[in-house]
N, C-alpha and C positions, 0 to 999 in steps of 0.2 A: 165584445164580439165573440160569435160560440167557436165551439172547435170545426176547423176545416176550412176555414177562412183565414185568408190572406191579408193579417193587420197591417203589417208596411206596405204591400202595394195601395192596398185599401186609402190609409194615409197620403201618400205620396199621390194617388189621383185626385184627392181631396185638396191638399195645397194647391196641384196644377189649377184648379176649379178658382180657386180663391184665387190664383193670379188674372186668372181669364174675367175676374170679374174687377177687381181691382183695374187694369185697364182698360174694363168698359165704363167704368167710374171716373178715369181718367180720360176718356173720349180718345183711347189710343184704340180704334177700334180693330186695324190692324192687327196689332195683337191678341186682344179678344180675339177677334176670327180663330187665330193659330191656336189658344190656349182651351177656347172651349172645346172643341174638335177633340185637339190632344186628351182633356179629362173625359170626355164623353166617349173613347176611341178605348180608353183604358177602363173602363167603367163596363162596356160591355163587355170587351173579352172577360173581367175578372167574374161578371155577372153568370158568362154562359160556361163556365168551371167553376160556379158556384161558388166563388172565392168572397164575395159580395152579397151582403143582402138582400133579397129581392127587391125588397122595400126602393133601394138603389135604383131601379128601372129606368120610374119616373125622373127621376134629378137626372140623368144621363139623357133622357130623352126633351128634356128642358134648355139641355145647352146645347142641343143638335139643333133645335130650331133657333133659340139666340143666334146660335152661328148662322144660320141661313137668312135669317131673319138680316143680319149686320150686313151679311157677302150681297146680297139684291140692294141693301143703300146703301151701302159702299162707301162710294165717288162722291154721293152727297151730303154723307156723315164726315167725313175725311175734310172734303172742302170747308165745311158749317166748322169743322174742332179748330182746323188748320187757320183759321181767318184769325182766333182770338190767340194765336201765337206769332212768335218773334219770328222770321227766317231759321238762325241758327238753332231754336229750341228747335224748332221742326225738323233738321238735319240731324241734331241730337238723336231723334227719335229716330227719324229712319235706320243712323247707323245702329242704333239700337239692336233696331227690328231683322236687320242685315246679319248683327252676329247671333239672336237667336237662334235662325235659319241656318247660318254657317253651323253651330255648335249644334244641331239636329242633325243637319248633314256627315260634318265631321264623325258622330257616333256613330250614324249609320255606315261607315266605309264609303263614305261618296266624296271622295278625297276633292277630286277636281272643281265639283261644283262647290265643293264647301272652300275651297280655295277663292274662288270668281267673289263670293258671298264677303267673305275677309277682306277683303283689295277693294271689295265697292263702300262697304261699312270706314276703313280707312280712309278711303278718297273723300269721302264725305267729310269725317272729320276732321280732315287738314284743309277741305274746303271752309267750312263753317267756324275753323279755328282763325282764318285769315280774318274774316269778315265780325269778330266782337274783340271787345276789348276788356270785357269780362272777366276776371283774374280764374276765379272758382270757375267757370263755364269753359275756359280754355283747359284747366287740369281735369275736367271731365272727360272733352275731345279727344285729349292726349292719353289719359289712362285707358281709354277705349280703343285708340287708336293700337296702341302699345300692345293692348290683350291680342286683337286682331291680327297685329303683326307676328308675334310670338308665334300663332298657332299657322298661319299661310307658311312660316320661314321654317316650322318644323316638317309638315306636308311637302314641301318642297324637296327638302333633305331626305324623306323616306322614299321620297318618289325618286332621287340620285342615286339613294342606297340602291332600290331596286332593281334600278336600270344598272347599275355596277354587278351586283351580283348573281340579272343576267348574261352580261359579259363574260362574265367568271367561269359561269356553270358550261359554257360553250367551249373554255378551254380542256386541252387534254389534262388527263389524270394525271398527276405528279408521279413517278416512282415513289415506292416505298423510301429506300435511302432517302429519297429529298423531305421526304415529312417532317423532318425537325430543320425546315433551311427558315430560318431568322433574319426577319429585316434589319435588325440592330445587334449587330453584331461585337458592341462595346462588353456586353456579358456575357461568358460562353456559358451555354445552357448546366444549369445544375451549382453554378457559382454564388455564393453571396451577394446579395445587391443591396443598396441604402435603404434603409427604412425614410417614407416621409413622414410629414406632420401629420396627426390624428388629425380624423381616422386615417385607417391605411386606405389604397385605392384599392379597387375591386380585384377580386386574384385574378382575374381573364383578361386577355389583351390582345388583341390580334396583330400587333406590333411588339417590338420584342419576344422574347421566350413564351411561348404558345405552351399548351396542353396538350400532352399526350392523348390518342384516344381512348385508353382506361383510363387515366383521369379524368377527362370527358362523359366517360360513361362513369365514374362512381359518382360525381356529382351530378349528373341526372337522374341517376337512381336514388341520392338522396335527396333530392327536390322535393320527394311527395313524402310530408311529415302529416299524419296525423289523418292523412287521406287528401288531405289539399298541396299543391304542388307551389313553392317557392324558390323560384328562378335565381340565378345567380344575379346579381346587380351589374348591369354594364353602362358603359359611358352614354349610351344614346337613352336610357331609363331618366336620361337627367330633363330628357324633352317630353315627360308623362304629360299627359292629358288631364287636367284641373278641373275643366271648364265647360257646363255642360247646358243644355237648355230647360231639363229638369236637376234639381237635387241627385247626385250618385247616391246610387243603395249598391250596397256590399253583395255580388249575387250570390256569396258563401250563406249570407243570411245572420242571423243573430248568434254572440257567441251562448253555450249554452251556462248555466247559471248555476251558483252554490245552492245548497238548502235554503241560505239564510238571506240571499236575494230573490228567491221567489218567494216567499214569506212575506216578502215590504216591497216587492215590487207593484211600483202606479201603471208602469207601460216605459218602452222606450223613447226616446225623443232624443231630436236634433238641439243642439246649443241655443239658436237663436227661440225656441221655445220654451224655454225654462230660465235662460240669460239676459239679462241685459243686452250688455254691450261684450261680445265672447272675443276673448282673443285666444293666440296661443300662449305668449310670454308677456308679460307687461314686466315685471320685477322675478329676473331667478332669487327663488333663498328657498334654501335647503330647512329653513323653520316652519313652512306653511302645510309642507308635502305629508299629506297624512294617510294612512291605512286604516280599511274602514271594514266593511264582512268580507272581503277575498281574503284567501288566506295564501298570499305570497310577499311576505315580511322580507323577505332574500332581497327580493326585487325592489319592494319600496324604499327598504334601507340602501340599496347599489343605487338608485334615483338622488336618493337624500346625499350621498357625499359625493355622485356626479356633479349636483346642481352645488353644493360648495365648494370645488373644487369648481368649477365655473365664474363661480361669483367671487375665488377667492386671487385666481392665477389671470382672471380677465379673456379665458381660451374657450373656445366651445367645445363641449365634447360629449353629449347627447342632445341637445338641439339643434344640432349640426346635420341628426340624421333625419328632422323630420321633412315631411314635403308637401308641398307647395314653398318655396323661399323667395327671399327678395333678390335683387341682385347686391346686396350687402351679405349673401347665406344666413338669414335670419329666417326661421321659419314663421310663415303668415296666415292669417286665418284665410278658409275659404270656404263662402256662403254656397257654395254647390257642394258640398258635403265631402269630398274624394280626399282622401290622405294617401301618401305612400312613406312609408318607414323602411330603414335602410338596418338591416340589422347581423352581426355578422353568425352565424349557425351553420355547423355542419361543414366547417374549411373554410367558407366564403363570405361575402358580404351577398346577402339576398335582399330581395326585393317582396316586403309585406305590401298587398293593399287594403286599406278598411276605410268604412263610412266613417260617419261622424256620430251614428244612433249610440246612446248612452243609457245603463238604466238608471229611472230612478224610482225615489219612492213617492210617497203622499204628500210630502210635505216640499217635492221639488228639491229633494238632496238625494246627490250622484250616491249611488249604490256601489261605487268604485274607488278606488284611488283616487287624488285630487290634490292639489294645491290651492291657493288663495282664489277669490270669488272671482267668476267671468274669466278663469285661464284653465287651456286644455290640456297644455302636455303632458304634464303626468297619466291624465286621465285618456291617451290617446297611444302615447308609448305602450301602456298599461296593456290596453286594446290591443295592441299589434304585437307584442309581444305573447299574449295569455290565447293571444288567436293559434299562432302557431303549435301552442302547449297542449291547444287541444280545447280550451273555455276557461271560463274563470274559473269553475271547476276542480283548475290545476293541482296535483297534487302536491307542489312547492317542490324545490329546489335547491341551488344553494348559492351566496353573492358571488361566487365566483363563477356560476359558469352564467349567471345574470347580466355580469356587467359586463365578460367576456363579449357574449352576444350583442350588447351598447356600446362597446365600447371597442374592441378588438384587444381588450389588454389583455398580458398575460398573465393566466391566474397561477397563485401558488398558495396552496394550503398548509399553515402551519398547524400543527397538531398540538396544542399546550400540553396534552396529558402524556404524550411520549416519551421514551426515554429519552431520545436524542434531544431533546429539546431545550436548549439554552437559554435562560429569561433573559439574563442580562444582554446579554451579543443579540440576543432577537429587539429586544426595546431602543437598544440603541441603536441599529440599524432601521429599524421603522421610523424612528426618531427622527435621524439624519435624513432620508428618502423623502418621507411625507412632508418635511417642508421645504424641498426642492421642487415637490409636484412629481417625482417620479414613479410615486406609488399612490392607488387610495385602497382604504382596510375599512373590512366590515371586521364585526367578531360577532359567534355565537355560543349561545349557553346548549350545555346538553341535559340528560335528565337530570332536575333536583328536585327533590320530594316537597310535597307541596305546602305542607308546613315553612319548610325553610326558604322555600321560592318569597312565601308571605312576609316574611320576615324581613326577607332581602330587599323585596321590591322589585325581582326579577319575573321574569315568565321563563320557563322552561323549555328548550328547543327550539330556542326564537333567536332571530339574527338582527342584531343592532348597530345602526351603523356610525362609523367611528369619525366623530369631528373634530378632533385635535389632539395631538401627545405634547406634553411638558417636560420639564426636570425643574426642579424649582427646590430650590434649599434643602438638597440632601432626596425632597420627594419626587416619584415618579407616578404622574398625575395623567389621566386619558380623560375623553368628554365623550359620552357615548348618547344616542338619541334612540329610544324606541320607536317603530315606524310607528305606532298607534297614537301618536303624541301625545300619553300619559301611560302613568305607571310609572316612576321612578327609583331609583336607588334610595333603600335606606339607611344606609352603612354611613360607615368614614368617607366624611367631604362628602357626603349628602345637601340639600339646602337646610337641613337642621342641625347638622353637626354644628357646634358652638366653639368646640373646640379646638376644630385644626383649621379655620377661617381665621387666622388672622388679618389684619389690615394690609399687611403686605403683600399677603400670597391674593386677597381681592383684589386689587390692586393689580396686582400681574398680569394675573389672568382676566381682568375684566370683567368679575363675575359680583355680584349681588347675591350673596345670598336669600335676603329676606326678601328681595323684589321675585327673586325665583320662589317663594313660598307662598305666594300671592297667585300664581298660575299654575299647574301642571302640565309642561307641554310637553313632557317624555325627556329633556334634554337633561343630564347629568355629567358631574363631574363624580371619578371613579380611582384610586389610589392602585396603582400597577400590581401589586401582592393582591387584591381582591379578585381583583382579573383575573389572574392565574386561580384562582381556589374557585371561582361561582363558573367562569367562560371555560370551553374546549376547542376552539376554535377560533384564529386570526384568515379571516381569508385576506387575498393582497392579491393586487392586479397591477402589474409594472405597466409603466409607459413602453411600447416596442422601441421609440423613436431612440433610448437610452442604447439601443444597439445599432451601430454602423452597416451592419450585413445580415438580412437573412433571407431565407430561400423554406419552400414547402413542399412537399409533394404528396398527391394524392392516392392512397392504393385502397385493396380488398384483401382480403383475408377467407378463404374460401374453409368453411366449416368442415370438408373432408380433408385437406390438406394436414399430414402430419394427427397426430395422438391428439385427443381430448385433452391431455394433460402434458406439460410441456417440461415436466420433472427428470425427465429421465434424457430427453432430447431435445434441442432446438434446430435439426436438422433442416427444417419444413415450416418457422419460423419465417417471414420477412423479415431479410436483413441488409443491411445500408452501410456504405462506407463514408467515414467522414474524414477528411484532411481538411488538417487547423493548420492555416501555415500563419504561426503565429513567433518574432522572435522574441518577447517578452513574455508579461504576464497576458493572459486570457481567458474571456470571460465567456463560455459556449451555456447557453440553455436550449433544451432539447423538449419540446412542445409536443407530445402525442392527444391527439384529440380521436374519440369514439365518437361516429355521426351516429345519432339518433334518429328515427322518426316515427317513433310510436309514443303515446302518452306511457303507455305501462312499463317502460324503459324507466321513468321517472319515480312511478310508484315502487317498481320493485326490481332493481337492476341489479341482473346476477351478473353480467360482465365483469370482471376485476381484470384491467389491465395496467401497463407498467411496458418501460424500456430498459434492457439490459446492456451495459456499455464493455466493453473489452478493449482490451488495445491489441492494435496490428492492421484493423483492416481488413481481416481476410475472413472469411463464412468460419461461422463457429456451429460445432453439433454437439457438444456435451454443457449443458447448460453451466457446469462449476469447474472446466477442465479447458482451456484456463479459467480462472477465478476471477469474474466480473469486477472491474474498479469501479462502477454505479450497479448496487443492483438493487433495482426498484421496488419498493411494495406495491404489489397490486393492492391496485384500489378500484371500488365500485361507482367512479364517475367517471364523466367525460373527456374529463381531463388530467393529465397524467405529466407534472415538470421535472424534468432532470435539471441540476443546477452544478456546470463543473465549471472548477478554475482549471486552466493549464498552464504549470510556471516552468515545464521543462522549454527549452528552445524548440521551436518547428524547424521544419514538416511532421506535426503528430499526426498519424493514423490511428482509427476507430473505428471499430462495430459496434454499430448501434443495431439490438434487435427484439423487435415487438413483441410480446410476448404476453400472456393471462394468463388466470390460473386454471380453470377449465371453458374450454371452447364448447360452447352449445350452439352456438347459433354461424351463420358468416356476420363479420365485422366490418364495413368501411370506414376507411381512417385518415386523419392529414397527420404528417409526418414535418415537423417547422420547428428550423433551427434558427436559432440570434446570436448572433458573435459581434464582441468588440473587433474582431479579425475578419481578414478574409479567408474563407471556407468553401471547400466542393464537397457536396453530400451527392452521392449516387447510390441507386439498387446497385447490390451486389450481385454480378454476373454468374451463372451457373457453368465453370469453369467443365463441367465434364458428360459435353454431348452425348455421350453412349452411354447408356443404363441397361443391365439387365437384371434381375434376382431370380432367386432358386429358393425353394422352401425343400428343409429337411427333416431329421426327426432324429431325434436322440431315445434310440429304443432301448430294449432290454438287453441286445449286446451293441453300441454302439456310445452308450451312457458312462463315460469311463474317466467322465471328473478329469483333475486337475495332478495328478500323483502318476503312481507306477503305471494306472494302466490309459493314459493320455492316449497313446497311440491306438486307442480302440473306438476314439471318437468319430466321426464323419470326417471324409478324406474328401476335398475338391479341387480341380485344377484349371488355373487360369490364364489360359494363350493371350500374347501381346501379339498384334501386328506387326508384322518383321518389317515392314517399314523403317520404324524411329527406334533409336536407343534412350529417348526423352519422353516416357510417357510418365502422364497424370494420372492417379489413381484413386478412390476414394474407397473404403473397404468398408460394411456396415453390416454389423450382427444383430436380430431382433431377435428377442425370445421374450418367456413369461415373466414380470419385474418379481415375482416369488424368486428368482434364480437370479446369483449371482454368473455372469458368463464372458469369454474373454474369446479369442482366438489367436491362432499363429499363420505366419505367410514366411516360407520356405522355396527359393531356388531348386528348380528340378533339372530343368535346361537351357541355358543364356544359349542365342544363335550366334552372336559375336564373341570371337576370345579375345580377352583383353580386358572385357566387361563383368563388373562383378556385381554382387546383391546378396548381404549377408541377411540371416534368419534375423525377423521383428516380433516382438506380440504387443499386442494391447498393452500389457501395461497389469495394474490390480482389476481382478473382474468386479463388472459393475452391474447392477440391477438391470436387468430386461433389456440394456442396450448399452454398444461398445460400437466403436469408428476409431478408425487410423485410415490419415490422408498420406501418402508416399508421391517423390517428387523426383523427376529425372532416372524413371525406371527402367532397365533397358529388357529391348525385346528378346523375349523367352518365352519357356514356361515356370509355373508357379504352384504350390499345393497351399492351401488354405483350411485349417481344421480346427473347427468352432467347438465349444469346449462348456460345461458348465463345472461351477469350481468342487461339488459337493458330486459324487460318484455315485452313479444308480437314480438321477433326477430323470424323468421322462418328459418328452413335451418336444413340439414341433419347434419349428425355428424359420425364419425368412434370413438370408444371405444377401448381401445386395451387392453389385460393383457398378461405380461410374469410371469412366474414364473419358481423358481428352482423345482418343484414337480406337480403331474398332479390337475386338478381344472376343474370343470364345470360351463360357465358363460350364463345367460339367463333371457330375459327381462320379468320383473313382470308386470310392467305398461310404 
């Protein structure tokens, strides 16, 4: 078809045609009526926006008189079909015909009528179920009836909602103060709560602990990724719409496609076009699931030890998310084409929608991802994942924030080449985890030269996912699988090694050497010391559920707020208070996630973030003063785990504060802590209502350093409200970071005698910025004289004061 023409609708009126003829063949004339109309109805609109061949015309104009031709004998055709059938087959048919109608209606918004349409199709078949004895004819009735029911009892419930949340809308406005009032009032807002079974439930709830409205507003600003907009996942998404009169098409349209699937692309198609008999699962195994010209190995590999880890602990935990399901949560094929996938991105669990269109090529092989013959979900997760990334296209990722988004687990990247990095305490703890099921690991290689890649049997920069660790007679033994299901290990414990195969350790491990030398299906066994010298990388995605309490919260990071650079300050910083009330040991991990929604985040992401942890609790502004007990490397993904034990006895307090290396752009972010303990995480309150600042200058007599002539530096004075003798104060010096700089705050006149305030400074001067907070100050005056430490430095300067109460600040000399 040439360019400018519309191949899927083209398609899609082409099947309606075929149905409308298939039940004129079938003497369902009825139907015929509805179906040609519908293709002939779709055929001209695409004809008169040229979307359509001309040629087209005539066939459109072919089923407009069929159709008329059928509606004028009607009564007579109907009667003439109807005579050479049973009762019941005929009731069959009508309610047939009844849920066409409904499920036309239903799309178009015509709630009610498509309701009446549901209820008459049902009545029918619980009439016509009474009247046979037919085993197979009765579970048709009832599967129909059952369809119809579903969708009248969902209709019902929107038309409840609506009439409720007219109700609502008519109530007065809540005060502010009441905005955070909780119907469930067993967790006080910002507390720990239980993690459930995977997956987690949606983060929104309009019972219990609600969302603030900046959190409200950052996750509707992160909704739209890529240019298309993905809703957070709520309870009532569970009553989606399947079921339609035609085939659903995706109206996003196709995803768009690598080099090397348009090269071999035959055209798109639906499953039952190129399948057999299509299901979604018939057999999980993590051995079929192959990677084919998309180039997102991360993801096939996090697929590949989902579905073992499925197959191996008997739990669901990616076909859990797809949709349409049974009432056993099994997902189920559906011949109207509509999927929804539930995927967690961006803080939340969202809500993907896609068709069921697939590419392929000439030969009727998916152009995609894939598992064994006639099953989708690889090839549909695939889809709804690569959708949101922007196309197949994708420029890859990594298994952690892959299966993050499958799975809600939390990712933690171990870095093999780092210093800190422990083989043994790392193996044995992945050891111990991975077969309790609390953890699944990918690993990936980074560059190896290509020579020695050949050598190896490796690929270079590629993520393979991890199917078993051992220990076994002194050796420490992994089973690693390429997504591509070939290309394997040549090394030690390869399937040609002869020599460290003995019949014991086959035997253990189950393994065949020589049977594995007969196939290439990517799968290998791999000696723990190899690992370390070829891989750089262990990603791992912990079960949440291993933690009793966590709690998240959602903010923004405003790209003016505070320095580009956060070296010298963390003043302007988000920062959070955490109390562990724990009286043992305790196990806190600290979850910072950067929402994305651009693809070019993925290509080339300059963000490097990281949480810096402090003890006390209270707003920290000098990034090393105190001296961080977590302090993070920034890194340039999404994901960012703090991992602290706490064996002092609680109540422990902690600032926890966000932080990167250079700020370019604004950030929105979810902020998710896990404790073996109960924990309250809160923003840190901004203790000091009143701000003013004063900009100065250190000139050519005012420039007077640190030594004899201090006293010729800038002189300023700062009035307390004679109100309190309890004031809060915060004191902050900006200048050029070329300059070391400090300042002093000096007692001039206390209004109460009695009350005293001896001379403070800073402290050592420090680069471009210096702070001292002062506590329980009493009202007076005050002189303040900012200082840089080398004598005769020039350069302007900003002063700042906050306080808890009001103060007049104004320069003397």
């Amino acid at each position: 078809m040439g360019d400018g023409f519309d191949e899927v609708a083209c398609r899609a009126a082409t099947k309606i045609a075929q149905k409308a003829i298939a039940y004129d063949n079938a003497q369902r004339y009825e139907e015929a009526v509805y179906f040609y109309t519908e293709a002939a109805n779709r055929m001209i609109e695409l004809l008169t926006r040229k979307k359509m061949v001309a040629i087209m015309r005539n066939t459109a104009m072919e089923y407009i008189e069929r159709a008329e031709f059928l509606k004028r004998e009607l009564p007579r055709l109907v009667a003439s079909s109807q005579a050479s059938r049973s009762p019941v087959q005929v009731a069959l048919e009508k309610a047939e015909f009844c849920m066409i109608r409904a499920l036309d209606l239903d799309d178009k918004g015509k709630r009610s009528q498509a309701r009446a349409l549901y209820e008459e199709s049902i009545e029918l078949c619980l009439d016509a179920s009474k009247k046979t004895g037919d085993s197979s004819m009765q579970q048709k009735l009832a599967g129909l009836a059952s369809r119809g029911l579903e969708r009248a009892e969902a209709l019902a419930q929107q038309e409840r909602e609506e009439e409720q949340l007219e109700m609502l809308n008519k109530l007065p406005t809540l005060p502010d103060d009441l905005a955070s009032l909780r119907l469930d009032d067993r967790v006080p807002p910002a507390c720990g709560k239980p993690t459930i079974a995977v997956p987690p439930p949606p983060a929104i709830s309009k019972k219990g602990e609600g969302l603030t409205k900046l959190e409200q507003a950052v996750l509707r600003q992160t909704s739209l990724i890529n240019g298309r907009s993905y809703v957070p996942f709520l309870s009532y998404d569970l009553r989606e719409k399947f079921s339609f009169p035609m085939p659903f098409t995706d109206k996003d349209g196709h995803l768009t496609l690598t080099e090397k699937q348009k090269t071999r692309l035959k055209g798109w198609m639906r499953p039952d076009e190129f399948m057999e008999e299509p299901a979604i699962i018939r057999q999980i195994d993590s051995g079929t699931i192959k990677q084919t010209v998309v180039s997102d190995c991360s993801f096939v590999a996090s697929l590949t030890i989902a579905a073992r880890y499925e197959r191996r602990f008997g739990k669901q935990l990616v076909t859990s998310i797809i949709y349409p399901q049974n009432s056993s949560g099994q997902p189920i094929y559906n011949s109207d084409g509509k999927y929804m996938v539930k995927m967690h991105i961006n803080g939340v669990w969202r809500k993907i929608i896609i068709d069921d269109y697939l590419p392929v090529d000439e030969r009727m092989g998916l152009l995609c991802s894939h598992s064994q013959p006639n099953e989708l979900w690889v090839s549909l997760l695939e889809k709804a994942y690569l959708k949101v990334m922007g196309g197949y296209d994708f420029p890859g990722s990594n298994s952690n924030i892959d299966l993050h988004a499958l799975t809600g687990w939390i990712p933690e990247r171990i870095s093999i080449k780092s210093k800190e990095f422990d083989a043994d305490k790392t193996f044995d703890k992945l050891l111990t985890r991975f077969h309790k099921g609390d953890c699944i690991i990918t690993l990936a290689t980074g560059k190896i030269p290509d020579e020695e890649a050949k050598r190896a049997g490796l690929v270079d920069c590629h993520a393979y996912a991890l199917l078993d660790l051992r220990k076994l007679d002194g050796k420490r033994l992994v089973m690693v699988k390429n997504p591509w299901t070939h290309l394997r290990w040549k090394g030690r414990f390869s399937e040609n090694d002869k020599e460290n195969w003995s019949e014991e350790r086959k035997k253990a491990l189950d393994y065949d050497p020589d049977a594995a030398q007969e196939k290439d299906d990517g799968v290998f066994w791999i000696e723990y010391e190899s690992v370390l010298h070829f891989f750089d990388v262990f990603y791992v995605n912990w079960n949440p559920a291993i933690f009793p309490h966590t709690y998240g919260l959602h903010n923004v990071w405003n790209t003016t707020s505070g320095p580009v650079k956060d070296l010298y300050t963390v003043a302007d910083n988000p920062q959070y208070q955490l109390q562990v009330n724990n009286v043992g040991n305790a196990a806190v991990w600290i979850l910072l996630t950067r929402h994305i929604t651009n693809i070019a985040d993925f290509a080339d992401n300059k963000e490097y973030i990281t949480v810096l942890v402090y003890k006390g609790g209270k707003k920290v502004y000098l990034p090393f003063d105190p001296k961080p007990i977590y302090d993070g490397v920034r890194i340039n993904s999404p994901h960012y785990l703090c991992q602290m034990v706490i064996s002092e006895p609680g109540p422990n307090k902690f600032t926890l504060v966000v932080a990167q290396y250079e700020k370019s752009k604004t950030i929105y972010y979810t902020l998710r802590v896990f404790s073996t303990v109960d924990f309250h995480l809160s923003p840190i309150a901004d203790p000091y209502p009143v701000k003013k600042t004063v900009t100065g200058e250190w000139d050519a007599k005012t420039s007077g350093g640190h030594k004899e002539n201090f006293g010729n530096n800038p002189l300023f004075h700062l009035s307390l409200e004679e109100s309190s003798d309890d004031h809060s104060i915060l004191i902050d010096l900006r200048g050029p970071k070329e300059y070391s700089i400090a300042f002093q705050i000096c007692p001039v006149s206390l209004v109460r005698e009695g009350k005293e305030f001896y001379q403070k400074e800073t402290g050592l001067y420090r680069s471009g910025y210096t702070v001292m907070t002062l506590e329980g100050v009493p009202a007076g005056t005050y002189s303040i004289r900012p200082s840089t430490f080398v004598e005769g430095q020039r350069s302007k300067f900003i002063l700042g004061v906050e306080s808890s109460m009001g103060f007049s600040l104004k320069r003397v000399q």
